[in-house]
N, C-alpha and C positions, 0 to 999 in steps of 0.2 A: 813376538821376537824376543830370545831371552838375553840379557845383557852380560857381559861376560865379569860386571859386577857380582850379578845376581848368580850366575853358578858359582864365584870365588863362595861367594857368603852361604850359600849350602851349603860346600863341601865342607867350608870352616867350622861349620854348625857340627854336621856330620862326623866330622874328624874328631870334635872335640870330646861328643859323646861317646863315642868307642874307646876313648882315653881314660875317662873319667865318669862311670855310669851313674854318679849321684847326682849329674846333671840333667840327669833323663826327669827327677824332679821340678826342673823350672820348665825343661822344654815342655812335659807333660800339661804344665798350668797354663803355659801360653798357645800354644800352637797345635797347628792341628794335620792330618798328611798331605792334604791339598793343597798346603802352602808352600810346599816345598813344588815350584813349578816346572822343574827341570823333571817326567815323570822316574826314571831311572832313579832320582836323588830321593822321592817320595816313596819307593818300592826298600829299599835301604831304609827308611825310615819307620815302614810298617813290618819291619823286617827285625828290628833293633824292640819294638813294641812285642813283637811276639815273646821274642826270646826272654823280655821281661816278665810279660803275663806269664810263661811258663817258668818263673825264677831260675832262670839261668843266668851265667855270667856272661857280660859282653862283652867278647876280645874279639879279635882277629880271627883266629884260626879258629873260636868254636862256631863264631858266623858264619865263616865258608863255607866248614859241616855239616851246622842245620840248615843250610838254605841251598846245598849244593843243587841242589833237585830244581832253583830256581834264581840260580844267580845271574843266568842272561836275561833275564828281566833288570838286573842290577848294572846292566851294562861289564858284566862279566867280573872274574877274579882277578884281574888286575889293577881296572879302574876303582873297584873294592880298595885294594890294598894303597893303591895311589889314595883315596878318601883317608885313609886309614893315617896320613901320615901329612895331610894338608895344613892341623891346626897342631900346634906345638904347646899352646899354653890356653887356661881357661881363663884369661884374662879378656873381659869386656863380651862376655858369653851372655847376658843379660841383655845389653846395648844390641848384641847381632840377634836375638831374639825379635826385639823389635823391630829390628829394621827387616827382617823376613816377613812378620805381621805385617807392617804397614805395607810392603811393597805387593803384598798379596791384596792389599784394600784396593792400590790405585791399579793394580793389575785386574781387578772385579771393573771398576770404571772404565778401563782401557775398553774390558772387552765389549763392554754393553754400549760402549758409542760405536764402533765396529760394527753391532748389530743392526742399529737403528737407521732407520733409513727415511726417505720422502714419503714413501709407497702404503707403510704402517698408519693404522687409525690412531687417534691421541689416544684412544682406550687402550691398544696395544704399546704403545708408549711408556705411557704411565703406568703400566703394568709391568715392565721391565725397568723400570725405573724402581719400581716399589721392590723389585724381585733382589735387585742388587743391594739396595738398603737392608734388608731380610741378611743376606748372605754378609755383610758388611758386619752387622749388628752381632753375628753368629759367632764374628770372631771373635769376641768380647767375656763368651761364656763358656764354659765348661760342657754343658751338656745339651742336646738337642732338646727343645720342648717339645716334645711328642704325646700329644694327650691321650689317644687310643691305647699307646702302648703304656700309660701307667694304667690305665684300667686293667689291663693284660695283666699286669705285672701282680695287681694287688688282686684280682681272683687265683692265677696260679697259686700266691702265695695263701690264699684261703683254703683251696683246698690243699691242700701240699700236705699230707700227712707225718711228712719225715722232715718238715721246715724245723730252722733252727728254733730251738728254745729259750737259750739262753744259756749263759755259766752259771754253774750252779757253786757256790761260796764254798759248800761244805758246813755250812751252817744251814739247819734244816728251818727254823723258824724264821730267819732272817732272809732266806729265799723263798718262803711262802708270802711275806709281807713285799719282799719287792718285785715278784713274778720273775726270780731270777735276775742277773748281770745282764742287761739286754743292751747288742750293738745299738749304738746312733744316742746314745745319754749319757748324762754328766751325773755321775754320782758323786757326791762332797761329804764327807767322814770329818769330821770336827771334836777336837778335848782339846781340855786344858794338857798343860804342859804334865807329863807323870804318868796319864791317863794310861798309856799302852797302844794310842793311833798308828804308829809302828809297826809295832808288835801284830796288832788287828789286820793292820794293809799286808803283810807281810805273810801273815796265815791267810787271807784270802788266795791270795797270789802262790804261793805254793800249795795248796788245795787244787787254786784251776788249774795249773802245771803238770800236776800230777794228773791232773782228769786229762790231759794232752791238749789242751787250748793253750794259745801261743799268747806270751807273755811279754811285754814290755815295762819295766820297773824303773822310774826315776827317783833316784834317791839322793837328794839333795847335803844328805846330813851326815851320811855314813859311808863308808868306804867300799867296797865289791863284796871285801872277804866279811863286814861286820853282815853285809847283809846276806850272804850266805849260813854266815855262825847262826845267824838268829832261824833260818828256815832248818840249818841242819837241828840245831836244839829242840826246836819242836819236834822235828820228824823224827828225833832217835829218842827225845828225852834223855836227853845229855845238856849237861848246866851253860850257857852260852859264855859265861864268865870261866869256866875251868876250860874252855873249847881256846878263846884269848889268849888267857896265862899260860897255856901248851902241859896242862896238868893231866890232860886223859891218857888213857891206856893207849897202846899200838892197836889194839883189837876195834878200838874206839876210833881211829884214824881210814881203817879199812872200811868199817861201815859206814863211814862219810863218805868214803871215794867211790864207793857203790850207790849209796844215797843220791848222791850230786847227779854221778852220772846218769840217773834215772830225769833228774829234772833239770837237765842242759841237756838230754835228748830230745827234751821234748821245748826247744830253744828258748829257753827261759836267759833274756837278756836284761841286765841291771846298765845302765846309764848313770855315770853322776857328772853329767854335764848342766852345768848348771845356767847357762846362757840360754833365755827360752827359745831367741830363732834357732840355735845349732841344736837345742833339745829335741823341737817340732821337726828339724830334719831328718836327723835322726832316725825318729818315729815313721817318720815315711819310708826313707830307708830300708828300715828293718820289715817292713810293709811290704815294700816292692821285692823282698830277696827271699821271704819267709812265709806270708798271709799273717793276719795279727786278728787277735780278739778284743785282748785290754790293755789298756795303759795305767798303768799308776803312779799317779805324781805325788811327792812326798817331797818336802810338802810345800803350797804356793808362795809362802813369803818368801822362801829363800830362790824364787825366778825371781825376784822384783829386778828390777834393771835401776839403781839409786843414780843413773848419770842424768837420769829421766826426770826433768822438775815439776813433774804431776803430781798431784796429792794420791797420797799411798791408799786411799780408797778407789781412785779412780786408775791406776795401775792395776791393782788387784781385780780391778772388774773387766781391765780387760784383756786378762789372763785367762780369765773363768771362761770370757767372750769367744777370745780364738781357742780355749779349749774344747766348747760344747758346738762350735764350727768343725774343728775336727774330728770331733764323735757322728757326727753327721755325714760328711763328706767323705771321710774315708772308714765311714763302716765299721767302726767298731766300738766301746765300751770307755770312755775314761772315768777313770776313779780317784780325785782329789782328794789329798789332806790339806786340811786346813785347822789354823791356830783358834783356842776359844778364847773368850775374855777373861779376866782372871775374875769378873762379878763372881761368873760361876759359883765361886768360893765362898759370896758371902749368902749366896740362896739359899731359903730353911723350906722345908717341906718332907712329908714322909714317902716319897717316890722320885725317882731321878727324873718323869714329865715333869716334874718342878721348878729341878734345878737346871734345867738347859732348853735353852729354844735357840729356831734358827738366828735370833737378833745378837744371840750371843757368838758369830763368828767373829773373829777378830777383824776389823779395821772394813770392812766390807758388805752391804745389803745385795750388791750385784752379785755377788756370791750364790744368794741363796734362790733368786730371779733366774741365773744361767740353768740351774740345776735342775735334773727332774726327779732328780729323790736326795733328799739328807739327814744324814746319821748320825747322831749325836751320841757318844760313849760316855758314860759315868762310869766312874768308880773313887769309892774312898780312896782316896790314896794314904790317908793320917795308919788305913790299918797295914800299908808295907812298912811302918816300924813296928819290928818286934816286941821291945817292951810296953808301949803304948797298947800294940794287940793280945799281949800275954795278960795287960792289965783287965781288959775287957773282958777276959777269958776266963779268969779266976772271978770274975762281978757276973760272970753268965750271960752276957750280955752279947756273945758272937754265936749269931745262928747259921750253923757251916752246909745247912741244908735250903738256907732262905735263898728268894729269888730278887732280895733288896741290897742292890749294890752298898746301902749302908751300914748294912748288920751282915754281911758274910765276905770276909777277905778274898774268899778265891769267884769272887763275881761281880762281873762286867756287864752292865744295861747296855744297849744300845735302843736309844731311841729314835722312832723314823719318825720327824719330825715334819716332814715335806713327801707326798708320795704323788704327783700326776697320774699313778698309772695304778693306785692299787689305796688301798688301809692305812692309816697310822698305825702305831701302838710302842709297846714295849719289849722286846726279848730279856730273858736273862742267859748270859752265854758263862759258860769257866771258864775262869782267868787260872791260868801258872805262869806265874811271874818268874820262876828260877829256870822254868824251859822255855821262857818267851811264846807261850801256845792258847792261842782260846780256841774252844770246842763249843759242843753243845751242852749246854745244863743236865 
């Protein structure tokens, strides 16, 4: 018997999410259709899930549309629209979350004493007893443990000739060394402060855009339009600093506006929300409206949350934590900057494996634990002074064809210093510093 409680707090549930669809967020982590006991409120609710999987929006009038064909299952359009208008505010949406969970727990127990009778063997008993604990315990998790079907899952995916591969960087050595950008991994990209980690994440990210995988870019440090200037600069080979100061030609402004358009078609989204829970939401967000592939964080220290009295190694680790939980969970690729130490600087050796390893991230070993690959960038920075490199120059001493970040100004090592899935080694990539762009050697 349903309690006249118990339909308020549907409908309220209900109302609230067709107000507000970035609530479908929590309800998603908590709850499940079967909860909702009233079945009409539960048909509504697998009904609100479609229109999500199929990223659509959730209003009113596009619900009636797409489910015209089954809305007396809904108990009709107008008990619809009466839902529609039950909850006024998202306030304590969280708190009626659970109280929907739990009453669904003691509503499991209601039924199973119902059941039980004189007549049943203790084996039958106990077996309905274990049955409801099973179903209790269900409510707790995200996903059903079905062991047959991961075996399913991971032959289809074996043979599967057309399965995903992976993003491919646009760097052709550096995606042989890490078998591609691959969903469900934490990759952590690390330099010192100069290095071009920016610049790097930034041509990654506009590379897979361009290839049409869906992008999400957090950029901690820099504003919407800097981190546009810097992709258009690469893409057109126009200076990022005359793009700023408003120095290019009108002809220069059109092939931006063409540019851009080419990679916001294909939803290339920049965040500079800097708070990591409204970051992570975000993320999912943009998830549930779009599909996603990568995320790029730029870079970890600036999430730190300083109201937090943790030691800033153990914040930062677990940043890394719920980051490499989200590349897992919701399927897709994230890609971390992080700060190096300034030792860096004082390391001597004739190869940039020298001068950097993973102990050199800044303030953090969980760092390089969460990760399944990490990237370490060298570059001289002493030769972006001109007369320092013009000095070198006249001594013969700049080799513009070497593959050693030390002796050729326009080259960037990137060291895989961490690989689970594949080789160490070396790349040497080109660096342009005045188009903000690496390429391939």
């Amino acid at each position: 018997m349903l309690t006249n409680n118990q339909i308020v707090l549907e409908q309220e549930l209900l109302g609230s999410i067709f107000k507000n669809n970035n609530l479908m967020l929590k309800a998603r982590e908590k709850i499940k259709p079967e909860m909702f006991l009233y079945s009409k409120h539960m048909n509504i609710y697998l009904g609100i899930l479609d229109m999500v999987a199929n990223k659509l929006e959730v209003d009113l009038i596009t619900f009636l549309e797409h489910h015209k064909k089954r809305i007396g299952d809904m108990d009709g359009v107008t008990y619809v629209t009466e839902i529609y208008t039950c909850s006024a505010s998202d306030i304590g949406f969280n708190t009626k979350l659970d109280m929907l969970v739990n009453n669904y727990k003691r509503h499991l127990y209601v039924e199973m004493k119902d059941k039980i009778n004189s007549d049943m063997s203790l084996e039958e008993i106990e077996s309905e007893v274990e049955g409801v604990k099973v179903k209790v315990h269900k409510c707790n998790i995200k996903k059903e443990l079905d062991i047959d079907k991961q075996y399913d899952d991971y032959i289809n995916w074996l043979y599967d000739e057309n399965r995903d591969k992976g993003m491919k960087s646009g760097l052709t050595y550096l995606d042989k060394y890490l078998g591609n950008f691959q969903k469900g991994r934490l990759v952590t990209v690390f330099a010192r402060s100069g290095v071009g980690k920016t610049t790097f994440s930034l041509q990654l990210a506009a590379n897979m855009a361009l290839k049409g995988h869906k992008i999400f870019y957090g950029s901690a440090e820099m504003t919407r339009n800097q981190v546009f200037n810097r992709i258009v600069a690469s893409g057109l080979s126009l200076s990022a600093k005359a793009i700023d100061e408003d120095t290019i030609l009108k002809e220069d402004k059109e092939s931006i506006a063409k540019f851009m358009t080419k990679v916001i078609n294909n939803k290339f989204y920049v965040s500079t929300e800097t708070d990591f829970e409204k970051f992570v939401d975000e993320i999912k967000v943009y998830k549930l409206q779009n599909s996603l592939d990568v995320v790029f964080v730029d870079y970890i220290n600036k999430y730190i949350d300083f109201t937090d009295r943790d030691m800033l190694t153990n914040k930062l680790g677990k940043i890394s934590g719920m980051l490499k939980s989200l590349a897992m969970e919701e399927d897709i690729c994230v890609v971390l900057m992080a700060q190096a130490n300034r030792v860096i600087d004082k390391k001597v050796g004739d190869n940039a494996v020298e001068k950097i390893d993973s102990s050199d991230i800044q303030d953090s070993a969980r760092i390089e634990q969460d990760s399944d690959q990490v990237i370490g960038l060298y570059r001289n920075v002493k030769l972006d002074d001109k007369m320092y490199r013009e000095n070198l120059f006249n001594q013969g001493k700049l080799k513009y064809n070497s593959k050693n970040a030390d002796d050729n100004p326009e080259c960037m090592n990137a060291v895989i210093i961490k690989n689970r899935h594949g080789d160490r080694g070396t790349c040497a990539l080109r660096w342009h510093g005045r188009y903000s762009r690496v390429s391939d050697f």
